[in-house]
C-alpha positions as CSV (number, residue, x, y, z in Angstrom):
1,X,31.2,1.8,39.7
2,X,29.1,3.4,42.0
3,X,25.6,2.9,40.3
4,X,24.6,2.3,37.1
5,X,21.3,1.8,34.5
6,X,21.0,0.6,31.3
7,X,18.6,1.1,28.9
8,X,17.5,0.6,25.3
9,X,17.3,3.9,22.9
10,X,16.4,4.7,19.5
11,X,19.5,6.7,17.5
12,X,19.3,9.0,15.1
13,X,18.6,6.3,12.3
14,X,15.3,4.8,14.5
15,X,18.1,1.9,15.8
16,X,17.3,0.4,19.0
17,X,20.2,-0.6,21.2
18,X,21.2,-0.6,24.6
19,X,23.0,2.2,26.9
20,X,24.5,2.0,30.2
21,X,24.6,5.0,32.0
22,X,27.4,5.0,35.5
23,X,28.3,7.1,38.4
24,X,32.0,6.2,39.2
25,X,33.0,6.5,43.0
26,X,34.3,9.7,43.8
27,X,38.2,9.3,42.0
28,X,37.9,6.7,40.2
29,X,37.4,5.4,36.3
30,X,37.7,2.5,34.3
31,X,38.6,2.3,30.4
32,X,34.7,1.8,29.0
33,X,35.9,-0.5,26.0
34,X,37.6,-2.6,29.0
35,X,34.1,-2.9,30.7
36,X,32.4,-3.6,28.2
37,X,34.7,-6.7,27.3
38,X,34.6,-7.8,30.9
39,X,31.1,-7.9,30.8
40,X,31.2,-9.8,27.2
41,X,32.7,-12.1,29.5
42,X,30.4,-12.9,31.5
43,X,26.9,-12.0,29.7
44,X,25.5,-12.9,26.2
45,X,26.3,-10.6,23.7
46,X,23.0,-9.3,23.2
47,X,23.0,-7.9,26.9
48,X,25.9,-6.1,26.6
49,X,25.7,-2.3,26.4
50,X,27.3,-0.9,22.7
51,X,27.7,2.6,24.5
52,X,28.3,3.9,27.7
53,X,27.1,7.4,29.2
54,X,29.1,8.2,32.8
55,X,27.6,10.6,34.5
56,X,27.8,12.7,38.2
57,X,24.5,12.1,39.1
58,X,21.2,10.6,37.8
59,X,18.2,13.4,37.2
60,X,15.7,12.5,39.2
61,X,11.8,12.9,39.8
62,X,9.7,15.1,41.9
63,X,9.3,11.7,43.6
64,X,12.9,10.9,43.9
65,X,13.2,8.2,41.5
66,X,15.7,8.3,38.0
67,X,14.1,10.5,35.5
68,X,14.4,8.2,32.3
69,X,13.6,10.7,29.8
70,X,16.3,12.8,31.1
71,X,19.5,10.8,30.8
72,X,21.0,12.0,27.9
73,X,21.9,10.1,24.4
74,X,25.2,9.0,24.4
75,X,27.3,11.2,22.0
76,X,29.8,8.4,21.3
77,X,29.8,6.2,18.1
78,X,28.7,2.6,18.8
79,X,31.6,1.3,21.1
80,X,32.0,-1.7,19.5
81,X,32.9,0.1,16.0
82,X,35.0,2.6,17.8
83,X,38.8,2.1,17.2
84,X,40.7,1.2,20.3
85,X,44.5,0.9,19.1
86,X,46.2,-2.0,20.5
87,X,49.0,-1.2,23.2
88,X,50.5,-4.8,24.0
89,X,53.0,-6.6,21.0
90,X,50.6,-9.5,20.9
91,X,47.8,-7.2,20.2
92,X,50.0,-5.6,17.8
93,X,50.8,-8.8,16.3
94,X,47.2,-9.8,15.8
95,X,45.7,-6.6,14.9
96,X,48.2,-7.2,11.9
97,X,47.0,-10.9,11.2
98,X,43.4,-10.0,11.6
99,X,43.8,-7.1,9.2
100,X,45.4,-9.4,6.3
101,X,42.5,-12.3,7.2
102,X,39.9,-10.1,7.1
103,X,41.0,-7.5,3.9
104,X,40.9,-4.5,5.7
105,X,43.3,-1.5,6.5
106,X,42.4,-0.9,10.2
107,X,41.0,-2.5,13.2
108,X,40.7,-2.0,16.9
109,X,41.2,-4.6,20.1
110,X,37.3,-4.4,20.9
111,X,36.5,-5.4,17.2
112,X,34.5,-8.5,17.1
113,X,36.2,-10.9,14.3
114,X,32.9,-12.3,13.1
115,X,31.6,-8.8,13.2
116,X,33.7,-7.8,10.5
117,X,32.8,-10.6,8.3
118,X,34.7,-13.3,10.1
119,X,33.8,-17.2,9.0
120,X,35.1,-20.4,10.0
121,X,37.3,-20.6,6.9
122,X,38.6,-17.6,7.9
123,X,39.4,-18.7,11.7
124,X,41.2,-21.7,9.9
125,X,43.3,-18.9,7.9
126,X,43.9,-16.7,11.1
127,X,45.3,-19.8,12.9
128,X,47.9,-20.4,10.3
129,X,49.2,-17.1,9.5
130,X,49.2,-16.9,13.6
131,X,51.3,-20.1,13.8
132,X,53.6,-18.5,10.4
133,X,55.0,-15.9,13.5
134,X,54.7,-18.6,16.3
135,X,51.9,-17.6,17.9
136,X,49.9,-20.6,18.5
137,X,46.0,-21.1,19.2
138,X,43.5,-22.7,18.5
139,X,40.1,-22.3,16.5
140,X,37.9,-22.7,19.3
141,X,39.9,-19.9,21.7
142,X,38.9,-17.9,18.4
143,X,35.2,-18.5,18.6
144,X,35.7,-18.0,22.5
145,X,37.4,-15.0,22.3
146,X,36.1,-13.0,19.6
147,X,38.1,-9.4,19.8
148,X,41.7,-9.4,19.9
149,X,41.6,-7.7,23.3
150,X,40.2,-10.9,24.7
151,X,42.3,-13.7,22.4
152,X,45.3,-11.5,23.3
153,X,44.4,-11.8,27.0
154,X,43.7,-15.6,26.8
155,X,47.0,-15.9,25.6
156,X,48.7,-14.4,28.1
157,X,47.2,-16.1,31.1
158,X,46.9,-19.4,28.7
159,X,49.7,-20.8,27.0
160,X,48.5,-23.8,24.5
161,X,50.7,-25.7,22.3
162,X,47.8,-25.7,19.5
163,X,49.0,-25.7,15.8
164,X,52.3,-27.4,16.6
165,X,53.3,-30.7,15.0
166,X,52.2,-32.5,18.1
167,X,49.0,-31.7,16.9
168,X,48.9,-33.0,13.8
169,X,46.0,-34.7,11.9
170,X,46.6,-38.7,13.4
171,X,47.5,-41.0,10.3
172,X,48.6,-43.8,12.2
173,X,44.9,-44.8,13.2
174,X,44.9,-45.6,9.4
175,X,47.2,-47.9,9.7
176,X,45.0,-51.1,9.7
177,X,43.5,-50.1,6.6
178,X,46.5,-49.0,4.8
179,X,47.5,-52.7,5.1
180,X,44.9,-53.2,2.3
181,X,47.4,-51.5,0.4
182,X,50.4,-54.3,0.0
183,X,47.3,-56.7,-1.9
184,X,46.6,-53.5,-4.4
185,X,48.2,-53.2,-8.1
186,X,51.0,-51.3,-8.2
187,X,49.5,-48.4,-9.8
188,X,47.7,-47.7,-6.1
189,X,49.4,-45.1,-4.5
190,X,47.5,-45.5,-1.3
191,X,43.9,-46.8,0.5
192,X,41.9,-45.7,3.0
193,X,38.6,-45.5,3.7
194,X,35.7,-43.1,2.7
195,X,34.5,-40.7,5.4
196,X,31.0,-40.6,6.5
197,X,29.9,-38.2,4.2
198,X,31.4,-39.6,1.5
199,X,29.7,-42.6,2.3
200,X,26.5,-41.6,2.4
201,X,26.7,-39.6,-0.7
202,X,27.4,-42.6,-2.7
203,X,24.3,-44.4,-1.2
204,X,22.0,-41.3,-1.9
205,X,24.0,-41.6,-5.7
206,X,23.0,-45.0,-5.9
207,X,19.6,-44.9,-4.5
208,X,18.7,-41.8,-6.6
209,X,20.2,-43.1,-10.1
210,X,16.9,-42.8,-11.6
211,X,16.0,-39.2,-10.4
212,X,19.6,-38.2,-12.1
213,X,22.4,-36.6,-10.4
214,X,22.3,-36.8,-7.1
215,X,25.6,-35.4,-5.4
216,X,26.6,-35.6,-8.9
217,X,27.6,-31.5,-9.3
218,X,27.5,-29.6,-12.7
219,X,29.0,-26.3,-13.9
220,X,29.1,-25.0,-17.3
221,X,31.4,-22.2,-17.9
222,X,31.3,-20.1,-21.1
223,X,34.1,-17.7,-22.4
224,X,34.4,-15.9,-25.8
225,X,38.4,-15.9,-26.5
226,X,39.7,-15.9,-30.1
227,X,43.2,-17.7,-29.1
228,X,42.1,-19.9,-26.7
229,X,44.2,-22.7,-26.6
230,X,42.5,-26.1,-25.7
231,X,46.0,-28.1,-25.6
232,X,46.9,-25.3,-22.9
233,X,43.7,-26.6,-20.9
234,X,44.7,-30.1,-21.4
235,X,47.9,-29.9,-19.5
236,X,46.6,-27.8,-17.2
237,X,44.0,-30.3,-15.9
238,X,46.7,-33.2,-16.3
239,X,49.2,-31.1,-13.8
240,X,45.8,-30.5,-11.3
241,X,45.4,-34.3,-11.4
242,X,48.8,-34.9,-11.1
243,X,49.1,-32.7,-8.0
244,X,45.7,-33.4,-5.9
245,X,45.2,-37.1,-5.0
246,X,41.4,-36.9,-4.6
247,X,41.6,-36.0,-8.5
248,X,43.1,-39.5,-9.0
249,X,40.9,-41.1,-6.3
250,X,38.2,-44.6,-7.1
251,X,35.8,-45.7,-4.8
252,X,35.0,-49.7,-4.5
253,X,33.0,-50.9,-1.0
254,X,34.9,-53.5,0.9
255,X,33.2,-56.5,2.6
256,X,35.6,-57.6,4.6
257,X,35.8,-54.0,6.7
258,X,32.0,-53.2,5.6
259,X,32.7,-50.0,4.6
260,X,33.7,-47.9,1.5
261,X,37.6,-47.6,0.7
262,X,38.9,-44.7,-1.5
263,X,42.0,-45.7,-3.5
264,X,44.7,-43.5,-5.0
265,X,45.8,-43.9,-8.5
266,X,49.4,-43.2,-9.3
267,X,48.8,-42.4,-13.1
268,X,45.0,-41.6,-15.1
269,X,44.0,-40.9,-18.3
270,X,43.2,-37.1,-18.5
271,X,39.0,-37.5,-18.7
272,X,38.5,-35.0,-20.8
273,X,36.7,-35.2,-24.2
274,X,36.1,-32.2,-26.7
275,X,33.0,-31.3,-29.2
276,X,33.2,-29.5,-32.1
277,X,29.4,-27.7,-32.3
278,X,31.2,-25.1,-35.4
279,X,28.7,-26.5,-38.2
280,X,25.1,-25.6,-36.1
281,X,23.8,-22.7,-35.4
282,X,22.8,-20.8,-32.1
283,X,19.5,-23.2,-31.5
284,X,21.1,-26.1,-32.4
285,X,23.8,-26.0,-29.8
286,X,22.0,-25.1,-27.3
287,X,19.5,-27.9,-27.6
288,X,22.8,-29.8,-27.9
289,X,24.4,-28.7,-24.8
290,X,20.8,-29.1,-22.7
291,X,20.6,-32.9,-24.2
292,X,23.9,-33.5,-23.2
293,X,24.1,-32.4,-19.6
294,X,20.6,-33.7,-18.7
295,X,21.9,-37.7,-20.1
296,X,25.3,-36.9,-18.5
297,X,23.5,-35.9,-15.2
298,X,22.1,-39.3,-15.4
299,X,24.8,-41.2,-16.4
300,X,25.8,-42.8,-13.0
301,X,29.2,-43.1,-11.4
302,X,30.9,-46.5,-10.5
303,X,31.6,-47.4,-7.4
304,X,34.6,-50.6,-8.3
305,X,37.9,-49.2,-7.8
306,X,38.1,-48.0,-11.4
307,X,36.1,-45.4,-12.5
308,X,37.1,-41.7,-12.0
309,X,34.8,-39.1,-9.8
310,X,35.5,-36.4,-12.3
311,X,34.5,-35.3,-16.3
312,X,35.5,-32.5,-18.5
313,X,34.2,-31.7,-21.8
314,X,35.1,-29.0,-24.4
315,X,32.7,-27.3,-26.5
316,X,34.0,-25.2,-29.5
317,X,30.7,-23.3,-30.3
318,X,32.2,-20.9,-32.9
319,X,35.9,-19.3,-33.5
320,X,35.9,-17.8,-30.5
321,X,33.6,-19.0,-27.8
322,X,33.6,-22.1,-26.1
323,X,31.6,-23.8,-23.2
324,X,33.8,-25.9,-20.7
325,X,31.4,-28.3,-18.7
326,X,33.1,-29.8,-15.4
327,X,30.9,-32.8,-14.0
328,X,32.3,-34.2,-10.2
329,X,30.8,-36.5,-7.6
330,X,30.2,-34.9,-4.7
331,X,32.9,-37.5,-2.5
332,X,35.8,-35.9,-3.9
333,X,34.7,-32.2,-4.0
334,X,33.2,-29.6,-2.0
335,X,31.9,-25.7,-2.8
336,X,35.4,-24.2,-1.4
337,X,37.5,-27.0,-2.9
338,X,35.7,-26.2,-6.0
339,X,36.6,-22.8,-6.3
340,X,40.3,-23.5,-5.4
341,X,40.3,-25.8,-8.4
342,X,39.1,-23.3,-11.0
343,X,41.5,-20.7,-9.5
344,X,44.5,-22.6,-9.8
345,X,43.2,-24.5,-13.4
346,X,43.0,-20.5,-14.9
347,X,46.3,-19.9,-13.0
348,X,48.1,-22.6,-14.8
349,X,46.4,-22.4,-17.7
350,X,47.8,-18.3,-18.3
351,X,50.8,-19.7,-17.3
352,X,50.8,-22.4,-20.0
353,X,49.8,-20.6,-22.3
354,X,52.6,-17.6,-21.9
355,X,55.5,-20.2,-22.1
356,X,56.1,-21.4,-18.7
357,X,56.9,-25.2,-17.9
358,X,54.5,-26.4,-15.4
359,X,57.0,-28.0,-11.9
360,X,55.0,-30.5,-9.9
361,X,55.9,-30.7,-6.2
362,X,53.8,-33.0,-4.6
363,X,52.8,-32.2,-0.8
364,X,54.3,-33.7,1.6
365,X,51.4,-35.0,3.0
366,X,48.2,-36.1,1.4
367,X,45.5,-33.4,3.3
368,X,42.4,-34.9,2.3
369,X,43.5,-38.4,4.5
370,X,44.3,-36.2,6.9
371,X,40.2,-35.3,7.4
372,X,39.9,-39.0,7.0
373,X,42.3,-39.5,9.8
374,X,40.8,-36.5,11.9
375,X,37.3,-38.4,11.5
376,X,38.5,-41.8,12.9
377,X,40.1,-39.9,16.1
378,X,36.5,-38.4,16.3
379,X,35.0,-41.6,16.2
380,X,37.0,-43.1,19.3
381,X,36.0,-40.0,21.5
382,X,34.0,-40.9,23.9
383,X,33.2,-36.7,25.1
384,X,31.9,-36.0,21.3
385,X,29.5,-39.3,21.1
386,X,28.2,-38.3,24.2
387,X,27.7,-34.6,23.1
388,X,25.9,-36.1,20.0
389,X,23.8,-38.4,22.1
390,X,22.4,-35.0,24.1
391,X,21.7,-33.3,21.2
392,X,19.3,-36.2,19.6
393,X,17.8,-36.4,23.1
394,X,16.4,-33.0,22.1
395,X,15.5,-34.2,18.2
396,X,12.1,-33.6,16.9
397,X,10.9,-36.1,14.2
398,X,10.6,-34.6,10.9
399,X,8.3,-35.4,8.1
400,X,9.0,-38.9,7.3
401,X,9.7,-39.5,3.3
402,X,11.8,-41.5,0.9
403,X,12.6,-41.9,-2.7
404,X,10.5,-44.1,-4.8
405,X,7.4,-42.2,-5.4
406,X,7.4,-41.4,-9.0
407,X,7.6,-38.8,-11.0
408,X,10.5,-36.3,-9.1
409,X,12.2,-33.6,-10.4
410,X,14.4,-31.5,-8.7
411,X,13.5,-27.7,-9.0
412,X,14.6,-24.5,-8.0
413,X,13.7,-21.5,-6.6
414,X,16.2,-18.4,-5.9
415,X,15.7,-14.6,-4.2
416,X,18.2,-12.1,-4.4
417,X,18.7,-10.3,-1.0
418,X,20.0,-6.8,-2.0
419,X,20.0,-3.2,-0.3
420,X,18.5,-2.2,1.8
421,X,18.0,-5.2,3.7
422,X,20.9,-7.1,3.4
423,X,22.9,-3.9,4.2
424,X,20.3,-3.9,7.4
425,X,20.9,-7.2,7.6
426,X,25.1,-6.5,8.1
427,X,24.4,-3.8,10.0
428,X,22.3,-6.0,12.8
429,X,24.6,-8.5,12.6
430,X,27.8,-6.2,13.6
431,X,25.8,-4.3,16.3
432,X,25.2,-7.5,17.9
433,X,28.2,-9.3,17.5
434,X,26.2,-11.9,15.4
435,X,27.5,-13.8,11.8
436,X,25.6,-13.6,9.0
437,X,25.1,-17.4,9.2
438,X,23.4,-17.0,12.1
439,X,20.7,-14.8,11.1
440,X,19.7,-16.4,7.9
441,X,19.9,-20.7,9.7
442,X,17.8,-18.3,12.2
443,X,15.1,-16.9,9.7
444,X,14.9,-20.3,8.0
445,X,14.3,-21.9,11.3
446,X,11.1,-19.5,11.7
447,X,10.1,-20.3,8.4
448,X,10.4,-24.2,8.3
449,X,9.0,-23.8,11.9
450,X,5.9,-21.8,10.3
451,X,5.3,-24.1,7.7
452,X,5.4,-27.2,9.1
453,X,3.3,-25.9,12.0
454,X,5.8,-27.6,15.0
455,X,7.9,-25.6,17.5
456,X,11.1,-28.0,17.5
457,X,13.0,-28.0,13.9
458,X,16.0,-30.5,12.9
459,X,18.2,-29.2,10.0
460,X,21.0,-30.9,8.8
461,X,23.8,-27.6,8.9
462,X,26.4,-27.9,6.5
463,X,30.2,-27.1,8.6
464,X,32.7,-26.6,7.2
465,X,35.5,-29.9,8.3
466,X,38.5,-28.2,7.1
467,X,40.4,-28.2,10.7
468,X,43.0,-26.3,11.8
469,X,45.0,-29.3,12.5
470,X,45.3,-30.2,9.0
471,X,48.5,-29.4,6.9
472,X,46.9,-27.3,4.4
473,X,43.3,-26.7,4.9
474,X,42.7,-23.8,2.6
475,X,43.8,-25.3,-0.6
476,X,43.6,-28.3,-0.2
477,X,40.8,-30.1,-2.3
478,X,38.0,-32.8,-1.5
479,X,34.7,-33.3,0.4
480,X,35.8,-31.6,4.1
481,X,32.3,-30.5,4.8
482,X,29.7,-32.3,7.3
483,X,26.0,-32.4,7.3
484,X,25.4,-31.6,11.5
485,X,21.6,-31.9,12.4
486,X,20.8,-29.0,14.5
487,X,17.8,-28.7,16.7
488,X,16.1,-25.2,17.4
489,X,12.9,-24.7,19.1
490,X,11.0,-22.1,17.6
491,X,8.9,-20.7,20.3
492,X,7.8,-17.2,21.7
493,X,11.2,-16.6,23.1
494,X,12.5,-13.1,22.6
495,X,14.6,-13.0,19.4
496,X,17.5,-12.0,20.7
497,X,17.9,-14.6,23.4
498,X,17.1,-17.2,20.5
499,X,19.9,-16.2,18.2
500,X,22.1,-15.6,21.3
501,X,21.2,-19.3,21.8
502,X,21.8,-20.5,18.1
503,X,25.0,-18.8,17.3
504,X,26.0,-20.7,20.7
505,X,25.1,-24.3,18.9
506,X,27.2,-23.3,15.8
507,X,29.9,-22.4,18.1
508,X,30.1,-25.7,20.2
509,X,29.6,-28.0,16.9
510,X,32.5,-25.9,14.4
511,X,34.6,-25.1,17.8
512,X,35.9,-28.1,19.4
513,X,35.5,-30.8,16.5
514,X,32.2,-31.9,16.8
515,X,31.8,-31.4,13.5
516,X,33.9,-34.2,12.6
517,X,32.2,-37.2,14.6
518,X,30.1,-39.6,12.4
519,X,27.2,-39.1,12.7
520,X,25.8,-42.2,10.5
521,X,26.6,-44.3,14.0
522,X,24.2,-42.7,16.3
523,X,21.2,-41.4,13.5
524,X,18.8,-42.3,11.0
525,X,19.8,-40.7,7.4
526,X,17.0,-39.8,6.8
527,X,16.8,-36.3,6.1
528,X,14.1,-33.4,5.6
529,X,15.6,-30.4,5.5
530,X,19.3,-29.0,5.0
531,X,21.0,-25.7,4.9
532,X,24.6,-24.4,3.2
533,X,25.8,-21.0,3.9
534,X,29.0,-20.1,1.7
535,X,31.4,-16.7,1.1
536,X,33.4,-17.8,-1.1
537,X,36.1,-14.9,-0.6
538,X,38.9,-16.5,-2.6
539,X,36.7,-16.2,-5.9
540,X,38.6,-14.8,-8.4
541,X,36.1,-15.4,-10.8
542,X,34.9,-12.1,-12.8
543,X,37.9,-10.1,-10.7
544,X,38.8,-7.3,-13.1
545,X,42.4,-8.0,-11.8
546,X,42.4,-11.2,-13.7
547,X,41.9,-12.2,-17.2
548,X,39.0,-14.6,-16.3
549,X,36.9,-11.8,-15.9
550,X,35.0,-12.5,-19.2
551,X,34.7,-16.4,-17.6
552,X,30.9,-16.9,-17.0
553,X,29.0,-19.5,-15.2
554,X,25.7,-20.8,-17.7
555,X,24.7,-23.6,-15.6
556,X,24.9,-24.9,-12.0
557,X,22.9,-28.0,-10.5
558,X,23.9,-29.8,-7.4
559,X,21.1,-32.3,-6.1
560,X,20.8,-33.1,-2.5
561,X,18.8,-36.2,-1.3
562,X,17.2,-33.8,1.4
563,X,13.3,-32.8,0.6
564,X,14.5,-29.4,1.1
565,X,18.1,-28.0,0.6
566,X,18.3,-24.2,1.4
567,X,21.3,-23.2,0.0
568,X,22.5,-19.0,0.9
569,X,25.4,-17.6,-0.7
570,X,27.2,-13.8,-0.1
571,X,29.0,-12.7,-3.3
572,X,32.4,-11.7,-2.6
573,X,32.4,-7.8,-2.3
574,X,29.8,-8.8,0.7
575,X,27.3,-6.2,-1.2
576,X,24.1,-8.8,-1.5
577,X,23.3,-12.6,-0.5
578,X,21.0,-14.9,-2.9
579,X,18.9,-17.4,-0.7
580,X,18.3,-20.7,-3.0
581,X,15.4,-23.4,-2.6
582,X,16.5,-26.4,-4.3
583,X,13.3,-29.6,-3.4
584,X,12.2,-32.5,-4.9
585,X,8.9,-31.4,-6.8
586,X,6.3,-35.1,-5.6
587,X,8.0,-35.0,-2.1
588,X,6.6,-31.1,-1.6
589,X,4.0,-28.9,-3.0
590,X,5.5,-25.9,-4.9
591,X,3.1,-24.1,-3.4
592,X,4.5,-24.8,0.2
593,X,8.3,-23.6,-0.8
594,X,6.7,-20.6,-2.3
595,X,5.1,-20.0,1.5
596,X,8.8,-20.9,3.2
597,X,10.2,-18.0,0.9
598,X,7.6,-16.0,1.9
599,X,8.4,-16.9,5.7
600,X,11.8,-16.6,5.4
601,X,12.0,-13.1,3.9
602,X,9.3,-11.8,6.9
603,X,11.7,-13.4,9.8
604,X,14.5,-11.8,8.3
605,X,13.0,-8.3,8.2
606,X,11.6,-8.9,11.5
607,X,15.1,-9.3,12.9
608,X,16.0,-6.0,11.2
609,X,13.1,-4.5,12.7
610,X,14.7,-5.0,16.3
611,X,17.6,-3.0,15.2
């Protein structure tokens, strides 16, 4: 390269993005999608040209200088959305496994994987179908190299052993523990103890019994069928419990180790009880069903090695509709889990119900204590407490508040984010290599930041936890997930640089494992503020392709202990996002969350006004 400018210019749809215009030596060239992932190398993402212009000369001036208004718009299509076919086998290889990940029928080697709708879930997926062909690496040289140009590179120059059995989740730092198991009954299949989060969401359970349901999830479903079959449920659920161990799982806190254990029950009674609401009419059992889930929301779980983490209940409401309520405490279950389990409980109940014979196979391993184990080899690293110890040098003391001030409730709030801004929205977030995460932790950052009137914000982030090193971390159930405080000053930097900067954080804590460190060793609990971003892709829920299309949700609560727990979700055609604010109404002003949502929406459009 001779010389060369860049420049930001407005397209044809009033975008702003960036240009480079080059003069090559006399005789030579480069491949532009090759420079422009060399310099993705070395430069944030939001510095990086998306089209390139090579020219002979530059115009010029009457005063010699380069005549801006003269370089002409590049005629190309944005380079990062322009197809580049892959040469090599490996890029071959993962063009292939990127396309099945990712649902779609093309891609090139300059595609960025997050871009396209990547997630960590989905990195988690790409490493295992990857390692199905033997090609091994890991989930961090995915967030490192985000096109398959540049993993295909990496692999080449760097070989890693990554997804092979050497790198397995570490039972045997369990070992101590699973001693505990030779003084249990019989009918305990195994011990070992609660995670961190599981941990603490007992405490919150406990501490928050009289508020009602705290990490104590509900769903009611409703489905009109005229042959439903409720035995047909009732041996599906038994096979579920059968097959997933945290189905089958009691808590009871141990003094000896000062710490909660989790213990595995070989056999359980099927917790399922069934209503017959025939004989009232419309109003009557709906007053019924509101009664019931507010007194079983505050009907606490036990915490002494016998009682279950799990309730199902039946409702027959006439001949041929029926409401199916599913009650869970939040140590044995998380959002993705969740979804998993009502997949495979329709799956097996259709298949039930047409005749088949139901064959267990139990896993070979027990995934869910492989997290556990994952966590305790966290623990004992001395690089991730030290990462943890930088970050809360940074931490910013947030409002200061705690149960006990009477009366709470816990209210709601929801927006629906729908063309054109969420389309706007996608559109930003490909043209600058940015998730969708990102932007809207970003925007709620401004917004907290806003109304809380201080520049340095701490929000608990939920991650994800389901590893690549674990057996089976797509369908596997139980609580995987983490609650990582994440700081973010919220100054007059320039935008871009500041999401550059975030969507570097969430790399470096979901990359490497960070995510899994206990936290509840180096912080206080207390908590303001939270945030949960999900895609739940594997919903099969209202798929036309599937009989459980006429399968509604009527009712969803899930109580954090957080003040505030921001909570976005993307439905799974990707077509619109619903932001929730979930707060405890005596800890905050209702008109205060009405001013965050407010916020929020006006730092997401101004993002969108960038573009």
């Amino acid at each position: 390269v001779k010389a060369a400018l860049v420049l930001p210019r407005q397209d044809e749809g009033q975008h702003k993005r960036l240009v480079g215009y080059l003069l090559f030596e006399p005789g030579q060239s480069c491949s532009l999608a090759a420079l422009a992932e060399h310099m993705r190398a070395e430069l944030p993402d939001y510095m990086v040209p998306s089209a390139f212009v090579v020219l002979e000369s530059f115009p010029l001036t009457a005063n010699g200088t380069v005549d801006r208004k003269a370089l002409p718009a590049p005629e190309d299509i944005l380079l990062r959305d322009e197809h580049v076919a892959p040469n090599t086998e490996t890029e071959k290889t993962l063009c292939r496994i990127w396309q099945e990940v990712l649902g779609l029928e093309e891609l090139g080697i300059t595609d960025n994987f997050f871009s396209l709708g990547g997630d960590s879930m989905r990195v988690v997926q790409l490493v295992h179908a990857a390692a199905k062909v033997d090609m091994h690496f890991s989930a961090q040289d995915v967030f490192r190299h985000q096109t398959v140009g540049g993993l295909a590179q990496h692999l080449q120059t760097y070989v890693t052993d990554r997804g092979k059995k050497g790198d397995a989740a570490p039972l045997a730092l369990l070992g101590k523990i699973s001693d505990y198991l030779a003084d249990c009954p019989s009918e305990i299949e195994d011990v070992y103890p609660a995670t961190q989060m599981q941990s603490l969401m007992i405490e919150k359970h406990i501490e928050g019994v009289k508020y009602g349901g705290v990490y104590a999830p509900q769903q009611l479903f409703s489905f009109s069928d005229p042959e439903f079959s409720p035995e047909a449920l009732a041996i599906s659920l038994t096979f579920l419990m059968q097959k997933h161990p945290i189905l089958r799982t009691t808590f009871s806190y141990c003094e000896d180790s000062r710490q909660y254990l989790q213990f595995v029950h070989r056999d359980v009674e099927l917790p399922l009880e069934k209503f017959d609401l025939t004989s009232k009419n419309q109003d009557e059992y709906k007053a019924f069903l509101n009664d019931f889930i507010a007194e079983d929301a505050k009907r606490p779980y036990t915490f002494d090695g016998k009682g279950l983490m799990v309730r199902y209940r039946l409702f027959k409401v006439s001949n041929s509709d029926w409401k199916f309520l599913i009650s869970t405490h939040h140590a044995i279950d998380d959002g993705w889990g969740f979804v998993s389990f009502i997949n495979e409980m329709f799956e097996c109940y259709e298949r039930v119900k047409a005749g088949d014979k139901l064959q267990l196979q139990h896993a070979a391993v027990n995934v869910f204590k492989e997290r556990v184990a994952l966590e305790v080899e966290a623990s004992q690293s001395k690089a991730k407490k030290e990462f943890w110890r930088g970050q809360y040098e940074q931490a910013e003391t947030m409002p200061r508040v705690t149960f006990g001030r009477e009366p709470l409730v816990y209210c709601s709030k929801r927006l629906v984010i729908d063309s054109p801004l969420f389309s706007k929205l996608k559109s930003f977030a490909q043209a600058n290599n940015k998730q969708l995460k990102t932007l809207f932790l970003f925007s709620y950052y401004k917004a907290l930041s806003a109304l809380l009137k201080q520049n340095l914000i701490t929000i608990d982030v939920v991650t994800s936890g389901r590893s690549e090193r674990l057996s089976d971390p797509v369908h596997a159930l139980g609580l995987f997930w983490n609650f990582v405080p994440m700081h973010c000053a919220m100054g007059k930097e320039e935008l871009l640089p500041a999401l550059e900067l975030l969507q570097t954080k969430l790399i470096d804590v979901e990359s490497n494992g960070n995510s899994l460190f206990p936290l509840n060793s180096i912080r206080d609990r207390s908590a303001y503020a939270c945030f949960n971003y999900v895609q739940f892709h594997h919903s099969k829920m209202g798929d036309k392709n599937h009989k459980r299309n006429h399968v509604n949700v009527e009712y969803a609560s899930d109580k954090f202990h957080h003040v505030i727990d921001f909570f976005t979700s993307v439905n799974v055609d990707g077509s619109k996002a619903i932001s929730e604010v979930n707060y405890w109404d005596g800890l905050i002003d209702v008109r205060k969350i009405d001013l965050l949502m407010e916020l929020y929406i006006e730092a997401l459009e101004n993002l969108v006004d960038l573009a």
